[in-house]
N, C-alpha and C positions, 0 to 999 in steps of 0.2 A: 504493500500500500504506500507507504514514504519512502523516499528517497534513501534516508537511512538504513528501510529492512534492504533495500536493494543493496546498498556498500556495503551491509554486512556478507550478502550473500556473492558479490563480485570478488568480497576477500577473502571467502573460505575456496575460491577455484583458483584465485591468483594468489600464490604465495608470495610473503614478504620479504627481498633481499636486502638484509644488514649485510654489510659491511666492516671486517673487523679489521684493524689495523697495530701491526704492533711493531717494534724498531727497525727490523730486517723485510717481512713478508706481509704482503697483503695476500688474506685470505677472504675467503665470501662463504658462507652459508645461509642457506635459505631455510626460512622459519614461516611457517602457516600459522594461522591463525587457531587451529586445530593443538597448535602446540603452545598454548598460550595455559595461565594458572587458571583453576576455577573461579580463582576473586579477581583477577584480571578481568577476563570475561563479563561477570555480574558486573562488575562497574559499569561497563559498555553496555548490558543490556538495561537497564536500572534505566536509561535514557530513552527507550526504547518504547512506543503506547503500549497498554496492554495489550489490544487489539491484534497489532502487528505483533507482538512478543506472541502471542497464544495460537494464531492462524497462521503464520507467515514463518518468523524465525523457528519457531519449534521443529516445523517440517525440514530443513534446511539437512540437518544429521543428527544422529541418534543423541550425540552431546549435549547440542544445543537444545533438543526437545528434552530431556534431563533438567537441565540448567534454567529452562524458561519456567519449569513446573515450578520450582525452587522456593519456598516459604518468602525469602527475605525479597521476592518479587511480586508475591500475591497477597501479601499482608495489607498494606497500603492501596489501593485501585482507584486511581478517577474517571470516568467515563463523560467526565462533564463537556470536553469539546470532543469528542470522537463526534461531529459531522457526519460523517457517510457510515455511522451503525446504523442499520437499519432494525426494529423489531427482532428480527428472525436470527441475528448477527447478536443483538445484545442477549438475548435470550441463549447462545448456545456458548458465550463468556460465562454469563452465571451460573451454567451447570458447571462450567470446572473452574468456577471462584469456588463453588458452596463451602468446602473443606481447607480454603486457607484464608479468606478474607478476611480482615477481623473491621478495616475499616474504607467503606466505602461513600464514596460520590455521584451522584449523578444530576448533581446540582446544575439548573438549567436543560435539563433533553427534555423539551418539551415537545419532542414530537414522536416520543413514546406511548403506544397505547397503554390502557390502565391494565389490561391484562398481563402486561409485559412484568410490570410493576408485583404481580406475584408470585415470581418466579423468583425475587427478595428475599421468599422465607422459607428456600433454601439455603440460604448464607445465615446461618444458625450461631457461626462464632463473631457475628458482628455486635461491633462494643458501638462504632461510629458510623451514621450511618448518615445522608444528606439527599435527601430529594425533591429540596427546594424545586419548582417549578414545574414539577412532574403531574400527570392526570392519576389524583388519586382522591377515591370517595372515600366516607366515615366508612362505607362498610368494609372494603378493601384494608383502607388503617390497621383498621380492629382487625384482619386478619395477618397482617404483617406481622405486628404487634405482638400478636399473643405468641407468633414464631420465637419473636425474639428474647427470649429472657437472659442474654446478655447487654442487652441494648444501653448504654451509658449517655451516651450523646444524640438526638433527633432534632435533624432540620427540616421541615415541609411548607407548606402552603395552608391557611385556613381559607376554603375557597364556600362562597356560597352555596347555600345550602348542605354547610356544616352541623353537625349532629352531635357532641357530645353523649349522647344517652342511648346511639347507636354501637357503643364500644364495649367490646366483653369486658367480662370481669378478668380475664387472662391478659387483654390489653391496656385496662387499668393499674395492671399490677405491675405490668412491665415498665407503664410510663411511673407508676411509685418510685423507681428506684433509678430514676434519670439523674443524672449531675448538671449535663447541658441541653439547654431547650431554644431552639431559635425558630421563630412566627414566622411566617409573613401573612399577615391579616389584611384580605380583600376583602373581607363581610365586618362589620361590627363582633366581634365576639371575644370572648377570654380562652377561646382554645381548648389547648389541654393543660392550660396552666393550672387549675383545679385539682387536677390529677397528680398531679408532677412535690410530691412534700420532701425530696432534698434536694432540690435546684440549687447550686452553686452558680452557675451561668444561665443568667437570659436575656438573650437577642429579640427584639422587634423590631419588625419592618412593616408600616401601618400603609398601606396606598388603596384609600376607600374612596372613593370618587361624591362627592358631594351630593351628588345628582345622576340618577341609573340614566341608561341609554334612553330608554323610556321618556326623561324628564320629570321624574319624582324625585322628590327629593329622601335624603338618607339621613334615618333616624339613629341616632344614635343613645336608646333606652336599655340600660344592662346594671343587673342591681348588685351591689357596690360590695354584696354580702359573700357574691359569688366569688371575688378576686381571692381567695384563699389569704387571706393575712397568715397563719403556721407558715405557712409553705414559702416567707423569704425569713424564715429564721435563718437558714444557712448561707446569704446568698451573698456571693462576692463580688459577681459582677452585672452589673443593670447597662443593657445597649438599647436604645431607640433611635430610628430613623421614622420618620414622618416626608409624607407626598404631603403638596398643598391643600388645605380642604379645614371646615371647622371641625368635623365630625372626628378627624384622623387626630387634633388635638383634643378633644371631647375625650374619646377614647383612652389615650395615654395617660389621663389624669387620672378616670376610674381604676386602669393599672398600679399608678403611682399612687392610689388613698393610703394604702396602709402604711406609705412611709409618712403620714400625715402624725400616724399613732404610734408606729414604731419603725427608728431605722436602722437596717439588720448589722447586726455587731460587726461582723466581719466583712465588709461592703468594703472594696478597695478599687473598684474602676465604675462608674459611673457616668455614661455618654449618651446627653439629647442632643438632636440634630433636629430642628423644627426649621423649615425654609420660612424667607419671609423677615420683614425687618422689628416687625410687635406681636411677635406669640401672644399666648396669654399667660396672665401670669399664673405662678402655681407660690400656695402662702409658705407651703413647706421650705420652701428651699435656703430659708437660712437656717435651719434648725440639721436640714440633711447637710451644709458646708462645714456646721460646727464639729457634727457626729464625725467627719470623715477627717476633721484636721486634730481631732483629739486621740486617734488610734495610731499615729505617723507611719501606715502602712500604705497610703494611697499612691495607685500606678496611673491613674487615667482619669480625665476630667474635662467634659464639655457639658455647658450648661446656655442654652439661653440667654438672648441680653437682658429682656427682664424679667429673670429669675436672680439675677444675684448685682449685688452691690459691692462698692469696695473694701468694704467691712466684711463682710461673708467672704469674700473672695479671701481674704487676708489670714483668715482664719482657717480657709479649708487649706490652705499652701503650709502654713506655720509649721514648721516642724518634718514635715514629707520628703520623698525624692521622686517626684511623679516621672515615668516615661512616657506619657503624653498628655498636652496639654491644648486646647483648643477653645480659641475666645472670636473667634468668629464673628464678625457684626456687634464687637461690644465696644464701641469708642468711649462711654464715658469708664470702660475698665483700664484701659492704657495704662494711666500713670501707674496704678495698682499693682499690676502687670509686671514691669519693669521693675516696680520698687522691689519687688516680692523674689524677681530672679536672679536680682545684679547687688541686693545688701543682705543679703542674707535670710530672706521670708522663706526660703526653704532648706529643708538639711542639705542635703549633697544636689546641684543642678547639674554635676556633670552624669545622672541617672538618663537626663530628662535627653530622646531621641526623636520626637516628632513635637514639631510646635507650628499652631494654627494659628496667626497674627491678621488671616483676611480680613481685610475692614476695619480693623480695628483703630487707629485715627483718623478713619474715614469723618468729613464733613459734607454737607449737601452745599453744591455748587453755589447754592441761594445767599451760603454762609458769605460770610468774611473770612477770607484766609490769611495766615498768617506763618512766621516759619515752624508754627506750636504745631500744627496740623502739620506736618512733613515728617517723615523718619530722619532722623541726624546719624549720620556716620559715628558719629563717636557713640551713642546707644549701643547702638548696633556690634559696634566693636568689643563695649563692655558684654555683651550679651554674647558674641564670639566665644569671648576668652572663659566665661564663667560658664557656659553650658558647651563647650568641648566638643561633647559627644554628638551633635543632632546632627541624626542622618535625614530629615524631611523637615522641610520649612515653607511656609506659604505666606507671600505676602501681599498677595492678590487685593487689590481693593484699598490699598496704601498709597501713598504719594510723597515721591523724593524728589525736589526740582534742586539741581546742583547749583550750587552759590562759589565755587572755587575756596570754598574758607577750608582751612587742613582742622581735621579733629583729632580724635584720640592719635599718638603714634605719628603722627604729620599726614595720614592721609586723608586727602580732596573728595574722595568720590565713595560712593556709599558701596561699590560693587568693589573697591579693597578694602572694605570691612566685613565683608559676606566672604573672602576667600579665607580671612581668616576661620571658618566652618569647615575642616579639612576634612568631615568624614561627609560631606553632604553626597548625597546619591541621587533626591527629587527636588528640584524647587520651583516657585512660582512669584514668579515677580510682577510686577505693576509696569508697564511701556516704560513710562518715566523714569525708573531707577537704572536704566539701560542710557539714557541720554546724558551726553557731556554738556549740556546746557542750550543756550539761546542762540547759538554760534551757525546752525546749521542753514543752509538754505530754504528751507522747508518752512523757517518759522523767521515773524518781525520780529525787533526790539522792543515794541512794545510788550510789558509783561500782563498787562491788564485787560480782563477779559475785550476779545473785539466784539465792534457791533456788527462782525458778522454773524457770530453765536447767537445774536439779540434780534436775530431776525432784523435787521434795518436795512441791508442791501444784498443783494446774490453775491455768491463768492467765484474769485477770480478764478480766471479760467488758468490749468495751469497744462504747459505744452509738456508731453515726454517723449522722448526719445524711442527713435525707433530702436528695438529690441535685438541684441546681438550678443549670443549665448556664451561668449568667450569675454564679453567685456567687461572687466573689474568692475564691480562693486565701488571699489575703495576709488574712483574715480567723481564717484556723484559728492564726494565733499564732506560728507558724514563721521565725522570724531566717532571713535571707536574707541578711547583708550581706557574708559573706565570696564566695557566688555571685556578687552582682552584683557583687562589683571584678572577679573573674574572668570574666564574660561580658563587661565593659565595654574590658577589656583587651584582649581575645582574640574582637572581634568577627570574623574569617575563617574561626573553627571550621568544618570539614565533615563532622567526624566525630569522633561524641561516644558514649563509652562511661561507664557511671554503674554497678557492680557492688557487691552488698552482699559483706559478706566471708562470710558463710554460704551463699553460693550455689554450688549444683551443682544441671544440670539433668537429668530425668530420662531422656534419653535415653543410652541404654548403650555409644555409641562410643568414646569418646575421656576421658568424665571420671573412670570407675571408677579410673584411673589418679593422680588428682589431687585423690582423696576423703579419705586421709590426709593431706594435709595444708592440710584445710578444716576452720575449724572450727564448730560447728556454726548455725544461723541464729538470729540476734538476740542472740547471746554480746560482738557489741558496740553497748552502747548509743548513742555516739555517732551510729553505721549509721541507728540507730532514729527519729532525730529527723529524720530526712530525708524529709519529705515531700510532700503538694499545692501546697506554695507554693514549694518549688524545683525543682519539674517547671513551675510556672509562668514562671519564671523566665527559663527557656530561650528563653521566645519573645523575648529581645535577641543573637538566631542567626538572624539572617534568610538564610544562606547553609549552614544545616545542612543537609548530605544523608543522611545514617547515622547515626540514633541506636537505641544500644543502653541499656534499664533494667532490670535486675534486681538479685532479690533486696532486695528495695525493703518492710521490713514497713509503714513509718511511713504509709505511702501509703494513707489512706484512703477516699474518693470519687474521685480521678482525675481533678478538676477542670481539675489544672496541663494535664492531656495536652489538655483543648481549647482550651487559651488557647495554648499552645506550637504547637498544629496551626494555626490562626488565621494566624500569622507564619512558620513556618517553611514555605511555601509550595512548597518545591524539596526537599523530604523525599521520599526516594525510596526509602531502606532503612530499616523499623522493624522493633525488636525487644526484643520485652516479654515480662517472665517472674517468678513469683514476685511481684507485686504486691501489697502489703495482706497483710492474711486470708490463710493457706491454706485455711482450712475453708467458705470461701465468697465470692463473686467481689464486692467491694462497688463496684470501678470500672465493670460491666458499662455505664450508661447514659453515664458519660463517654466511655467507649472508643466506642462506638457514634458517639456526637457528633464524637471525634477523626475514625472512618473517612471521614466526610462529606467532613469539610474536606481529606483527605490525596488530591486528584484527581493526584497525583502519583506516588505510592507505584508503585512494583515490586514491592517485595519486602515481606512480611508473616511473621513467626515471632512468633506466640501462642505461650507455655509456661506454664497454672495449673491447678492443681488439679480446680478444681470450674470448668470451661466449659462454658456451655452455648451449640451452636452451633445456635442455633433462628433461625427464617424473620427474625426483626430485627436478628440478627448479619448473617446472609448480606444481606438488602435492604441494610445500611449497608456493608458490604463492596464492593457493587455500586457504590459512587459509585465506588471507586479503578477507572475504567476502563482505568489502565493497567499494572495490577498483572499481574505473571508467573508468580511464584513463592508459594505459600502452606505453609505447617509450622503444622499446630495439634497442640499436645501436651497430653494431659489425663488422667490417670492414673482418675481417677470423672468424665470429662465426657461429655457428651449430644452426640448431632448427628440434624439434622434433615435425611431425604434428598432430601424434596422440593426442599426450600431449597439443597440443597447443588447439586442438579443446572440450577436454576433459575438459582443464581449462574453457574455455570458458563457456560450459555449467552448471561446475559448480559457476560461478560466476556472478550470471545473471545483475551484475547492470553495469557490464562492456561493453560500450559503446566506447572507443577509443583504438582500438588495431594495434598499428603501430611497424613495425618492419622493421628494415632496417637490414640485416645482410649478409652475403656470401651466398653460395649457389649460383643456378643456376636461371635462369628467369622463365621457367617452373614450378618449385618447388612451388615459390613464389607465383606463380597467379593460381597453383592448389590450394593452401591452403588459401589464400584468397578470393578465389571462394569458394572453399566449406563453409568457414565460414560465409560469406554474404547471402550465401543461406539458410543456415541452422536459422540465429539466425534473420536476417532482417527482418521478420515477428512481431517478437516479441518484436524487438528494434529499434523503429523506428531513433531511432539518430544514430545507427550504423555507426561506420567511421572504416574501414578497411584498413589497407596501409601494402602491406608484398612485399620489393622490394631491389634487392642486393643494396647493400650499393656503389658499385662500378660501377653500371649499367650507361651508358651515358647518356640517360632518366630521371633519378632522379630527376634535377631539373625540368619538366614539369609536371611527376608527384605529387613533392611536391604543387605548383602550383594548383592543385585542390583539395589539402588540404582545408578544411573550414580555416579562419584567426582565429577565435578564438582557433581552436586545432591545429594552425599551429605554434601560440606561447607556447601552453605546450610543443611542441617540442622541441623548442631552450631555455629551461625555465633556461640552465646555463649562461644567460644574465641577470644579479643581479637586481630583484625586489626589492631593498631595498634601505630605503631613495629618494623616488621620490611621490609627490603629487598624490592621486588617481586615478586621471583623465589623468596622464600622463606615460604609463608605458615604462620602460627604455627600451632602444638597447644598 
């Protein structure tokens, strides 16, 4: 099936010639792969899907089918991206898992039938088991369930028309003795959290839609008696994620009552995530900061902005060594913030490994600004030196306009304060903190907003240059030198997020929520100065796998992105939006030229205006042979269906083809039809979505989006700096 099983099997017919050399004679002996140690071996297969390990390499020789059986390769299984299992295929894995799985995945196949789904409780030594997003009823559950009386860890879906009281008493018992339990609640309900009295770990993920497809609206009535108060006496760690909706907060509170009366002794990581700039509030939450700074055992901490103040705040840090910490949208927490990580408000900060900073001196454009509202170099710097260790940092929704004044150490620029972060691996920065100032041609001297922000005249017309694939970057004029200490610093980057502050994209999930308090695009000009020659820049990341750009005006030709594609050779996740222009695409030929070079790519989400996806987009699309996933969003863009179905078949591994773009309603669900038809045979995970971007429908359609490809969608919602188990809104 991969590329992989095939090396393995071209090395087991072409033997290996070393080369031995010693004072006098060169000698040669040839060594196979046959002749290799049994732990040698298992390393190499250890990387190998199971899929292809169990169908493919086993066959290969009697060894290898030995070797693949092997415990220390079928303990562990995930079947979450196997793609092209079909049914028939996953079901004849699970008969020769039954006997050694102990912890399995299948988080996300949603396009496994429910019947497949009991062929599960077969796999009897399973302690961990995850089938988030998978078609499974109360009654099916309840038969898994009662299989599993090892069962320690359960992740699934609570999907409408959940039943509780459909569950054996064997299923009951099984869920008695869980330690970790993770939701995801699409109906109103408490689950199996009833059931479940030694929960150590619980994850929710709440996305109830306000309003059914129908247009009724969703009641959110569930008595308060039900949420088991025993049952967080053991619990250590409390995860929520929330979709926008009242009901989805409604819900979390009734969860959260009993920390109202008691908060559980041994609670050490604690993380809401509510999108949105005014949650509501909950009254507990100074009483839960107190509990958690009084036991100095806390690992993880996100709360709401108004859930906590900077009293509470102060108190839940005192004394601690959190490894993550996330303040997201809390500006009036800042100072707090700061005080709490660089004088001593917590035990040790060189613990602390991911830190959430988006927004957080964020002011509304409306405001007054001043240099109080900006990140200063020398903070930053202290915050370097005293937290050591953070490997993920976001500082998305911040603002640095560079003044040339030297801080801590003698450095100018905020991007030689960030390389002091030597272990960083993900970050996310704000346009601005990329700019050397007011210098660039892109932007006036004036620093004060213009009235052309103020709507009082159209804006100038600006000429670009015709486009030529080999011409420097570093030619348009653009100061670069605060990037390069920051790339030169911080070469292990693998994930790099570059967001302007006026971006919001237009897809209606998640950011309607988070549009007050954006302010509007190109309101800051430092943002503005950011352009072809610091997208160039990036090719000193030769180990980048995920980059994310928007909201990017300054960006004119798009040159950087093929010099960056050139080097960044292991790019696997891109995602581009708002570039240049909105009223016209001017990077079209660079991007083309980047696709060539990205033979690596997965994952692809386009988000501009004016795309045109005509037969030269799709031909240069077709080089990323290994691409899976595609999002094209375009509110006036074109698509070409010939080329689209042409792409299609030439890239067979591509499984999520979603397009939201103009056009007509017809158009869409011709070519979407034809697509589904054509290729769903052979792909069984096919997700197809081809629907005007403007259509009234769109949100119901989205809606029957699978959850797992419903977040590649919205993916300009910063992954960076948040605990595994917790992904951001």
């Amino acid at each position: 099936m991969s590329g992989l099983v095939r090396r393995i099997s071209e090395d087991m017919d072409r033997q290996i010639i070393q080369e031995v050399y010693d004072e006098d004679t060169v000698s040669s002996t040839s060594v196979g792969m046959s002749d290799l140690s049994d732990e040698i071996l298992l390393c190499i297969l250890r990387h190998v899907p199971v899929c292809d390990l169990l169908l493919n390499v086993a066959n290969v020789c009697h060894k290898l089918q030995t070797l693949c059986h092997d415990k220390t390769l079928l303990t562990h299984v995930s079947l979450s991206e196997e793609y092209l299992a079909d049914d028939l295929l996953v079901r004849h894995i699970l008969k020769q898992l039954a006997n050694h799985v102990q912890s399995l995945s299948l988080n996300g196949c949603y396009w496994l039938s429910g019947s497949t789904m009991e062929f599960l409780a077969r796999c009897r030594a399973v302690t961990h088991l995850d089938i988030t997003g998978c078609r499974l009823t109360s009654v099916r559950l309840s038969r898994l369930l009662s299989s599993l009386s090892l069962l320690r860890s359960l992740a699934f879906d609570v999907t409408p028309g959940f039943n509780s009281a459909q569950l054996s008493s064997e299923a009951v018992g099984s869920l008695s003795r869980l330690s970790e339990l993770r939701q995801t609640l699409l109906t109103p309900s408490y689950g199996v959290v009833p059931c479940c009295a030694q929960l150590r770990k619980l994850m929710l993920q709440f996305d109830i839609p306000d309003v059914t497809r129908e247009g009724v609206g969703v009641c959110c009535q569930l008595m308060v008696g039900q949420s088991s108060v025993p049952h967080y006496q053991q619990l250590e760690e409390f995860t929520a994620r929330l979709a926008p909706g009242e009901v989805n907060q409604t819900l979390l509170l009734l969860y959260l009552a009993v920390f109202s009366v008691h908060v559980p002794k041994r609670l050490r990581v604690f993380l809401v995530s509510i999108p949105g700039p005014n949650p509501a509030h909950w009254p507990a939450a100074p009483s839960l900061a107190q509990s958690l700074g009084q036991r100095g055992d806390l690992e993880a901490l996100q709360l709401p902005r108004s859930w906590l103040d900077s009293v509470s705040l102060k108190r839940a840090l005192e004394g601690n060594s959190p490894k993550h910490l996330s303040f997201s949208r809390c500006p009036a927490l800042w100072p707090q913030v700061f005080q709490s990580l660089l004088e001593g408000g917590v035990r040790d900060a060189t613990q602390l490994t991911s830190l959430n900073l988006s927004g957080i001196n964020q002011v509304l454009y409306s405001e007054c600004r001043n240099v109080e509202d900006h990140l200063v170099p020398g903070t930053v710097s202290r915050l370097a030196v005293g937290c050591s260790n953070i490997k993920h940092l976001n500082l998305m929704h911040t603002h640095y306009h560079h003044e040339h004044s030297p801080g801590l150490a003698g450095e100018t620029h905020l991007c030689a304060s960030l390389v002091k972060f030597r272990r960083l691996r993900s970050l996310t920065l704000p346009a601005c903190a990329l700019s050397d100032g007011l210098n660039s041609h892109h932007l006036s001297t004036n620093t004060s907003p213009s009235p052309l922000f103020l709507g009082l005249k159209k804006a100038p017309r600006v000429g670009i240059q015709n486009y030529k694939p080999d011409l420097e970057s570093s030619l348009s004029g653009d100061s670069t030198s605060g990037l390069a200490q920051l790339l030169a610093g911080c070469p292990f980057l693998e994930t790099l997020e570059i967001i302007g502050p006026g971006f919001v994209s237009a897809m209606p999930r998640l950011e309607p929520c988070t549009r007050a308090s954006v302010e509007p695009r190109g309101m800051c000009a430092w943002a503005r100065g950011v352009g072809d020659a610091h997208l160039a820049a990036l090719e000193a990341l030769p180990r980048l796998h995920r980059l994310t750009l928007a909201g990017l005006p300054g960006v004119l030709r798009g040159t950087g992105l093929v010099q960056l594609a050139r080097q960044c050779r292991d790019l696997q996740v891109l995602s581009l939006a708002n570039m240049g222009s909105l009223k016209t695409m001017n990077y079209t030929p660079a991007l083309l030229d980047m696709l060539k070079q990205c033979t690596q790519l997965q994952e692809l989400r386009l988000e501009q205006p004016y795309l045109n996806a005509n037969a030269s987009f799709f031909e240069a699309l077709s080089s990323c042979s290994r691409l899976q996933r595609l999002c094209l969003i375009s509110r006036s863009g074109t698509f070409d269906p010939s080329a689209t179905e042409t792409f299609m078949e030439r890239c067979g591994h591509v499984i999520m083809c979603h397009m939201f773009m103009g056009g007509t309603l017809v158009a869409c669900r011709t070519l979407q039809k034809a697509l589904l038809d054509r290729f769903s045979a052979e792909r069984s995970a096919l997700s197809v979505v081809i629907y005007p971007l403007q259509h009234e429908d769109l949100p119901s359609v989205i809606r029957d989006i699978p959850l797992t490809l419903l977040d590649r969608i919205t993916l300009f919602q910063s992954h960076v700096a948040q605990p595994p188990h917790l992904s951001p809104l």
